[in-house]
DRENSE-667284 format. One record per atom (N, C-alpha, C): residue number from 1; atom name; z, x, y. Coordinates in steps of 0.02 Angstrom, whole numbers, plus 50000, padded with zeros to 5 digits. Layout:
BEGIN
[NUM, "CA", [Z, X, Y]]
...
# end
This chain:
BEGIN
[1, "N", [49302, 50994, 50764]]
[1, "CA", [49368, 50972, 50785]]
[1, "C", [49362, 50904, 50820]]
[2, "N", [49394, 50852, 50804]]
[2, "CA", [49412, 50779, 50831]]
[2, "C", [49420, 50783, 50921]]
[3, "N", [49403, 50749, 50935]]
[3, "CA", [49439, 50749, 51025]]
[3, "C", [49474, 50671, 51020]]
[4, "N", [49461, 50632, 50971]]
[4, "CA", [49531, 50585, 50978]]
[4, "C", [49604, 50612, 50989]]
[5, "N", [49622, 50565, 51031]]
[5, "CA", [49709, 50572, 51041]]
[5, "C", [49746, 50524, 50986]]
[6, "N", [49728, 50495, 50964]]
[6, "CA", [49750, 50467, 50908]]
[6, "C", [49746, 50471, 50811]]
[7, "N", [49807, 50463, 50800]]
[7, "CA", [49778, 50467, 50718]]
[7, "C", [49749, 50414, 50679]]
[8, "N", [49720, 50421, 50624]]
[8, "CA", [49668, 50359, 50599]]
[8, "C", [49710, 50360, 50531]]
[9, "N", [49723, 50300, 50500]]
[9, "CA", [49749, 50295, 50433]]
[9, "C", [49713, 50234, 50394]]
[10, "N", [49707, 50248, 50333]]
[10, "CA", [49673, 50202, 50272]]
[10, "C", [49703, 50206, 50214]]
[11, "N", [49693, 50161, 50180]]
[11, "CA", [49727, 50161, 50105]]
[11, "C", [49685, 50101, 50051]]
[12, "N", [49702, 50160, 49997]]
[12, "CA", [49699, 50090, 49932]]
[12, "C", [49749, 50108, 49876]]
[13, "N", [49732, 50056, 49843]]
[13, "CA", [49787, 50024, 49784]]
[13, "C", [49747, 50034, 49712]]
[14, "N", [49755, 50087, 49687]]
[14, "CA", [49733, 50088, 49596]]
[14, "C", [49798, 50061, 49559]]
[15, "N", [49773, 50009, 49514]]
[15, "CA", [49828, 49986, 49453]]
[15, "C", [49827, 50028, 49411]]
[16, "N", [49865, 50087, 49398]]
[16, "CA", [49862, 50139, 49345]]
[16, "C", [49865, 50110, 49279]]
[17, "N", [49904, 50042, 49269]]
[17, "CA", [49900, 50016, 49208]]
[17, "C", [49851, 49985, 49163]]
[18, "N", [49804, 49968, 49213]]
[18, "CA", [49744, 49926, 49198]]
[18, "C", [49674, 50005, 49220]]
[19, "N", [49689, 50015, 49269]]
[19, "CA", [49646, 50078, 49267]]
[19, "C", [49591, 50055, 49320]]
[20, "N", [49610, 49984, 49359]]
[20, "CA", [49573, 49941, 49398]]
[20, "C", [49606, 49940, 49472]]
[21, "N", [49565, 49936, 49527]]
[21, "CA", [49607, 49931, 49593]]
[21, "C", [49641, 49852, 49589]]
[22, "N", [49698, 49868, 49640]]
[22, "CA", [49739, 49810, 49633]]
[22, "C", [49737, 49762, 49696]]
[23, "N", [49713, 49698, 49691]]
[23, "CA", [49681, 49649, 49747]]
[23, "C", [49723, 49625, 49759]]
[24, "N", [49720, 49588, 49824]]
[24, "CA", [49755, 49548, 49848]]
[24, "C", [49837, 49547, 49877]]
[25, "N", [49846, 49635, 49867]]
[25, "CA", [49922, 49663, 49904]]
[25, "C", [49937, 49655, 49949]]
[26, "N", [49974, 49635, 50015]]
[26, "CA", [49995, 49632, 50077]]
[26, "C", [50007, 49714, 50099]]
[27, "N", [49970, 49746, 50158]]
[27, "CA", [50005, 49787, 50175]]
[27, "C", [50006, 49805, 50234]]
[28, "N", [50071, 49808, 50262]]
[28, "CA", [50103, 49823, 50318]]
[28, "C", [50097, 49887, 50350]]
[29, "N", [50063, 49896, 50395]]
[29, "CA", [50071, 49962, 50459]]
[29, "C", [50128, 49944, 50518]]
[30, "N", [50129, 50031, 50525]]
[30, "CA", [50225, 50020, 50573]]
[30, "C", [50202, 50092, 50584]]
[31, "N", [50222, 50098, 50672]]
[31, "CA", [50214, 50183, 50679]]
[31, "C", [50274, 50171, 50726]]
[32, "N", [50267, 50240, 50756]]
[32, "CA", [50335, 50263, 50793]]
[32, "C", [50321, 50339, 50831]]
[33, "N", [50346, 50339, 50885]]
[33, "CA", [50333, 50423, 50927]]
[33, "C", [50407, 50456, 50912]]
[34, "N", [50400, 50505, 50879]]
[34, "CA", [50461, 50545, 50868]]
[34, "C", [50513, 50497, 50807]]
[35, "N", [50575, 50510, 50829]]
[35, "CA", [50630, 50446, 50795]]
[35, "C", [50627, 50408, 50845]]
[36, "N", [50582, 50374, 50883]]
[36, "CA", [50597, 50321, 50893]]
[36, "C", [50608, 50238, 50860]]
[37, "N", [50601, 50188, 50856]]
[37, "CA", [50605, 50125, 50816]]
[37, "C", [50546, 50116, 50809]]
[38, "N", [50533, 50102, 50750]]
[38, "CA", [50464, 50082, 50707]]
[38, "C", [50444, 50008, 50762]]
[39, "N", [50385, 50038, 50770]]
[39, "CA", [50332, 49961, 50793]]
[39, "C", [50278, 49946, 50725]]
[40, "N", [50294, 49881, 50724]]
[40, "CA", [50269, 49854, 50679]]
[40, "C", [50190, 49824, 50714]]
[41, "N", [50133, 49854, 50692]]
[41, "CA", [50062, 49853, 50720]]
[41, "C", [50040, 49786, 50681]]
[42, "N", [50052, 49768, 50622]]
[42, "CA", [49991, 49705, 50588]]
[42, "C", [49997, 49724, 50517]]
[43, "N", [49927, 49715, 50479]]
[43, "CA", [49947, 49737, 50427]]
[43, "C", [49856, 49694, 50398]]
[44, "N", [49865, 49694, 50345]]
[44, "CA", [49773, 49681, 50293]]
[44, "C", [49815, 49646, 50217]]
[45, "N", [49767, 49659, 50190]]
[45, "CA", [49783, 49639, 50107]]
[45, "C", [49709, 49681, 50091]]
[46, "N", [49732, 49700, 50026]]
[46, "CA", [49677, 49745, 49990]]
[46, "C", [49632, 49705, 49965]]
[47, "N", [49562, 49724, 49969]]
[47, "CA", [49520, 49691, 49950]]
[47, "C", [49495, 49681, 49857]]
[48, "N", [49432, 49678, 49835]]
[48, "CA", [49416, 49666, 49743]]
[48, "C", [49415, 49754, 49754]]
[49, "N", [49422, 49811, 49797]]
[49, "CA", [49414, 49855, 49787]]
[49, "C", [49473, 49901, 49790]]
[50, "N", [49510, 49845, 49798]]
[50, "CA", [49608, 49866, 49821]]
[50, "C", [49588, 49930, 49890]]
[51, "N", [49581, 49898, 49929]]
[51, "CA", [49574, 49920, 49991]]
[51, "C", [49579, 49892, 50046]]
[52, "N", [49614, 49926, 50089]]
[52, "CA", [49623, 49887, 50175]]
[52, "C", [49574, 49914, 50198]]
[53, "N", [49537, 49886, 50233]]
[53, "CA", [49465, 49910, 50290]]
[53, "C", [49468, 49892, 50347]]
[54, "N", [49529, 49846, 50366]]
[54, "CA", [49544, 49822, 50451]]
[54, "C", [49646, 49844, 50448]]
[55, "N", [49649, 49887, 50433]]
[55, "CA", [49721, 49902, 50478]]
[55, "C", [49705, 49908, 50533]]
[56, "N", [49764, 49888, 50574]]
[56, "CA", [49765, 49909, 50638]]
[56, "C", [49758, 50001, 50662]]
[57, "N", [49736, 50007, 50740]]
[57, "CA", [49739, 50069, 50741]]
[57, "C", [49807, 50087, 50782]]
[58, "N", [49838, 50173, 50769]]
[58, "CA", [49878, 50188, 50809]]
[58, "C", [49900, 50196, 50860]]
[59, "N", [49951, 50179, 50903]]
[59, "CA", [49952, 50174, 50978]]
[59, "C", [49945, 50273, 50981]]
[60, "N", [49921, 50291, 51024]]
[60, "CA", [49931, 50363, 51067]]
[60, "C", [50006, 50378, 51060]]
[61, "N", [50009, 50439, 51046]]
[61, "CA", [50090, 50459, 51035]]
[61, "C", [50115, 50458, 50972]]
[62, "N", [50102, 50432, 50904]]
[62, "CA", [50110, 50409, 50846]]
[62, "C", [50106, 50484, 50818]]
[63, "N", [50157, 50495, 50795]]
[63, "CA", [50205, 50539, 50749]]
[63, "C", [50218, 50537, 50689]]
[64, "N", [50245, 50470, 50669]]
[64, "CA", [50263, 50451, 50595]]
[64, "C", [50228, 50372, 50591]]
[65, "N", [50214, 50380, 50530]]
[65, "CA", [50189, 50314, 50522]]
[65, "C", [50215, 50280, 50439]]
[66, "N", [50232, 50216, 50444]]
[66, "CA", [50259, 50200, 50378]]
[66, "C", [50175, 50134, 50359]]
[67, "N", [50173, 50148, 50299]]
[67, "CA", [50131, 50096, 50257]]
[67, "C", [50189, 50059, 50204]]
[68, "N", [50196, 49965, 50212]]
[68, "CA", [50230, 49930, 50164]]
[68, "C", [50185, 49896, 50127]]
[69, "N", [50190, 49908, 50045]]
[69, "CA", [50158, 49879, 50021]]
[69, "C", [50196, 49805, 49985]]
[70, "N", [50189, 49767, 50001]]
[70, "CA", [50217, 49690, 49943]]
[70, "C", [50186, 49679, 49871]]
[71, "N", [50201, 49736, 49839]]
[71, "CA", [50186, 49732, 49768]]
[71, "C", [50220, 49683, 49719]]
[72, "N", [50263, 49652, 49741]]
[72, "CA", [50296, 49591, 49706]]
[72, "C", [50262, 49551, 49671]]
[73, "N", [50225, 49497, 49729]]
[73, "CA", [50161, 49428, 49709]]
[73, "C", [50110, 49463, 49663]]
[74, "N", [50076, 49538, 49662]]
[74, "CA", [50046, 49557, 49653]]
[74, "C", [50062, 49548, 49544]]
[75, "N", [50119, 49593, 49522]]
[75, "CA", [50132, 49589, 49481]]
[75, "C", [50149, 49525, 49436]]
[76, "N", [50192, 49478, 49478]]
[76, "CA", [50202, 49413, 49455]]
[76, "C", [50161, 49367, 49454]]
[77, "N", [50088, 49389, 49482]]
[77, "CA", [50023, 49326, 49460]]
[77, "C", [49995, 49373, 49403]]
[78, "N", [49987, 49454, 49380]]
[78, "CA", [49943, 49470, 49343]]
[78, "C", [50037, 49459, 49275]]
[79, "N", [50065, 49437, 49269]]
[79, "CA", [50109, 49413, 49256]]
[79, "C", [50102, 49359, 49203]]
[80, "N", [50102, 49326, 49260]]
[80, "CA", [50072, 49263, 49245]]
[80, "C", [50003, 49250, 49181]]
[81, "N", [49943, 49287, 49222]]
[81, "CA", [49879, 49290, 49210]]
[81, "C", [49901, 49298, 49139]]
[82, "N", [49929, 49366, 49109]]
[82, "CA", [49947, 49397, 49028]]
[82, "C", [49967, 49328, 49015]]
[83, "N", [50005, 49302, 49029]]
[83, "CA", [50044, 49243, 48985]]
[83, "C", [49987, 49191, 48966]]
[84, "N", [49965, 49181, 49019]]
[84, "CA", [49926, 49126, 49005]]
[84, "C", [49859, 49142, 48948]]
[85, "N", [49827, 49187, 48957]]
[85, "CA", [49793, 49238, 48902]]
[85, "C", [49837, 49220, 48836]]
[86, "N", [49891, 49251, 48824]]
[86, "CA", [49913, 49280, 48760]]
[86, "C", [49967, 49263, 48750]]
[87, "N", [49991, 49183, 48770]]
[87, "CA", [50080, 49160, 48753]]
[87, "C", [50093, 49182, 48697]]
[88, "N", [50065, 49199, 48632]]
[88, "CA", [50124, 49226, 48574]]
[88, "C", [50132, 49304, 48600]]
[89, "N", [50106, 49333, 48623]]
[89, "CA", [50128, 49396, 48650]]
[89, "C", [50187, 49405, 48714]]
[90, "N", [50205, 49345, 48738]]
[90, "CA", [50257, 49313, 48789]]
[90, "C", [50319, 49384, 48769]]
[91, "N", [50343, 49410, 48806]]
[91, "CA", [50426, 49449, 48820]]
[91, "C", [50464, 49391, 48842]]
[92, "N", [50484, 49351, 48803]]
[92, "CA", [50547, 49306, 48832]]
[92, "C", [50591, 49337, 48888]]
[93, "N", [50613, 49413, 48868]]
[93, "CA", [50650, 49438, 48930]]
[93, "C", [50647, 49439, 48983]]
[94, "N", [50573, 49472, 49007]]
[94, "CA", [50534, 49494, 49055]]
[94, "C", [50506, 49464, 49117]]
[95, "N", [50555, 49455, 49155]]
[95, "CA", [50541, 49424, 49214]]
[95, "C", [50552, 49467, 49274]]
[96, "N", [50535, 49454, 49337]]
[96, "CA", [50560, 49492, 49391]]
[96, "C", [50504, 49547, 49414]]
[97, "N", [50497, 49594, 49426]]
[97, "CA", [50466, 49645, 49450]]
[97, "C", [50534, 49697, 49459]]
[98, "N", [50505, 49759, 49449]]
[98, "CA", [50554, 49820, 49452]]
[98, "C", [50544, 49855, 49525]]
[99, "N", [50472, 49863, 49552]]
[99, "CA", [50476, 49894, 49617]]
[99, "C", [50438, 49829, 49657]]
[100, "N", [50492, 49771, 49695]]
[100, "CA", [50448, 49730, 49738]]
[100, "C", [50423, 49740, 49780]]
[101, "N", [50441, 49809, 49809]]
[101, "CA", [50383, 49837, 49879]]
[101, "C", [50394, 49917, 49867]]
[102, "N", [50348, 49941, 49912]]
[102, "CA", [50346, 50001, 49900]]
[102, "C", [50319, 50049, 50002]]
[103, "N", [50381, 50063, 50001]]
[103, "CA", [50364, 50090, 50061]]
[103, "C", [50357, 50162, 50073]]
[104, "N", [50307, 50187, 50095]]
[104, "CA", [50280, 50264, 50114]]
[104, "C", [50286, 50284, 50193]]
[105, "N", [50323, 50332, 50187]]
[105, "CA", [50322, 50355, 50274]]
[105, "C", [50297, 50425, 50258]]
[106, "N", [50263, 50442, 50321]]
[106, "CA", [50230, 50511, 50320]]
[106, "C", [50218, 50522, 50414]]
[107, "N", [50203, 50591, 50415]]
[107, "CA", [50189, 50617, 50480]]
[107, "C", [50137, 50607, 50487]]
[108, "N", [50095, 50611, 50549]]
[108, "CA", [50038, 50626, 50582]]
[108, "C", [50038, 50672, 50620]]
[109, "N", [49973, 50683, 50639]]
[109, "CA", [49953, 50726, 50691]]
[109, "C", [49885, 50706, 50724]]
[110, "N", [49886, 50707, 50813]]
[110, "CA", [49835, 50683, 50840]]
[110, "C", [49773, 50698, 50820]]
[111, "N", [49692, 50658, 50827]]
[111, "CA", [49639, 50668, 50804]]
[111, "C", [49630, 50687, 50707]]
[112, "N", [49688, 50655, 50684]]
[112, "CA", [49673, 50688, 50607]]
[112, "C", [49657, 50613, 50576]]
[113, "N", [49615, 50589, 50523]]
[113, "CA", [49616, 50536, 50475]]
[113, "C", [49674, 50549, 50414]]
[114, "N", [49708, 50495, 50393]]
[114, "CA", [49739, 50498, 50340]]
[114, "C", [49728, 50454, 50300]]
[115, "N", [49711, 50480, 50239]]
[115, "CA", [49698, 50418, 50198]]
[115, "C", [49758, 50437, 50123]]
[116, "N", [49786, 50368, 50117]]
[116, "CA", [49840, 50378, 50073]]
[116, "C", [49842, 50314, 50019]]
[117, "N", [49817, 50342, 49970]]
[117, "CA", [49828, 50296, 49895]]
[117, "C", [49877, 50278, 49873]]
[118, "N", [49890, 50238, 49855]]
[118, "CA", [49943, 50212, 49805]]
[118, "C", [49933, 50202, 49742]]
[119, "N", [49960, 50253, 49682]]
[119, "CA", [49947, 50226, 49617]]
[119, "C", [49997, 50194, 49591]]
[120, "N", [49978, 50143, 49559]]
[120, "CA", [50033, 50083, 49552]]
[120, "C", [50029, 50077, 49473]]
[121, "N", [50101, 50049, 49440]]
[121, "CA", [50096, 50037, 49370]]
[121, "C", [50178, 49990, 49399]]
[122, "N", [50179, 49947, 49326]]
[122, "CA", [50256, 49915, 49330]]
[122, "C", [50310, 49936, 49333]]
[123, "N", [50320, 50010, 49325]]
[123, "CA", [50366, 50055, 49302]]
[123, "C", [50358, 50106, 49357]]
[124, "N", [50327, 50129, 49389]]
[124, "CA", [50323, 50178, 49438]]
[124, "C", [50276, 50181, 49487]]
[125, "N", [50256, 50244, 49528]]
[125, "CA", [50209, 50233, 49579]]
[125, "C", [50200, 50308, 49595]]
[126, "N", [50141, 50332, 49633]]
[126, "CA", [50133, 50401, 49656]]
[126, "C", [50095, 50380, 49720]]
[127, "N", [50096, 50422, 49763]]
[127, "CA", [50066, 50436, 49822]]
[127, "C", [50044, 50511, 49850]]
[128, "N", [49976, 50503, 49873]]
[128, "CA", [49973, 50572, 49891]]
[128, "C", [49920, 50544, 49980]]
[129, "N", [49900, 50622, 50005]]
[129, "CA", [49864, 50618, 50074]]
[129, "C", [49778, 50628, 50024]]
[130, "N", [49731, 50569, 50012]]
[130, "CA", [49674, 50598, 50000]]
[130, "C", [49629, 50613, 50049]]
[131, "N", [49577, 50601, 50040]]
[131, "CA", [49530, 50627, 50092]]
[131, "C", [49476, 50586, 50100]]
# end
């Protein structure tokens, strides 16, 4: 059993579409005691392994905690990248991004680690608590 008073949180980013982690995401930590107003702690960008390894840690008291991810830039440079690869394969239509961020709130509980993935594709997303 933990004797921290605090909870510990981590995350990464798999591109479900590519089947590759996804680099270079912005992501935002924000906790809160009870309903109180989200404090916004800092935040990382995922590494070549789509991973944060320096979030900030939780203040004592932290209850709920939200993770923001800025999946926007993310999509619109590998976007990009396809085009530049394969202009006759170009979607004239296809611009924009469908989910430009993606925000996860979840509970805590003192002395516990949480580690929470994001699986990402252009079209959808899943989240679960791994381990």
């Amino acid at each position: 059993m933990s004797t921290s008073t605090t909870a510990s949180v981590s995350t990464h980013i798999l591109d479900t579409s590519v089947g590759r982690p996804a680099q270079g995401v912005a992501v935002q930590l924000s906790a809160r005691p009870g309903r109180a107003d989200w404090q916004a702690l800092g935040g990382s960008a995922t590494d070549a392994d789509g991973r944060c390894k320096d979030l900030p840690a939780l203040p004592e008291g932290t209850t709920h905690v939200r993770l923001d991810f800025e999946v926007e830039p993310y999509f619109l440079k590998k976007q990009a990248d396809a085009q530049q690869d394969a202009p006759a394969n170009r979607d004239s239509g296809a611009t924009g991004v469908f989910f430009p961020e993606v925000a996860i709130t979840f509970a805590v509980n003192p002395g516990e680690h949480y580690h929470v993935p994001l699986l990402l594709n252009p079209f959808g997303y899943s989240v679960y608590r791994g381990s």
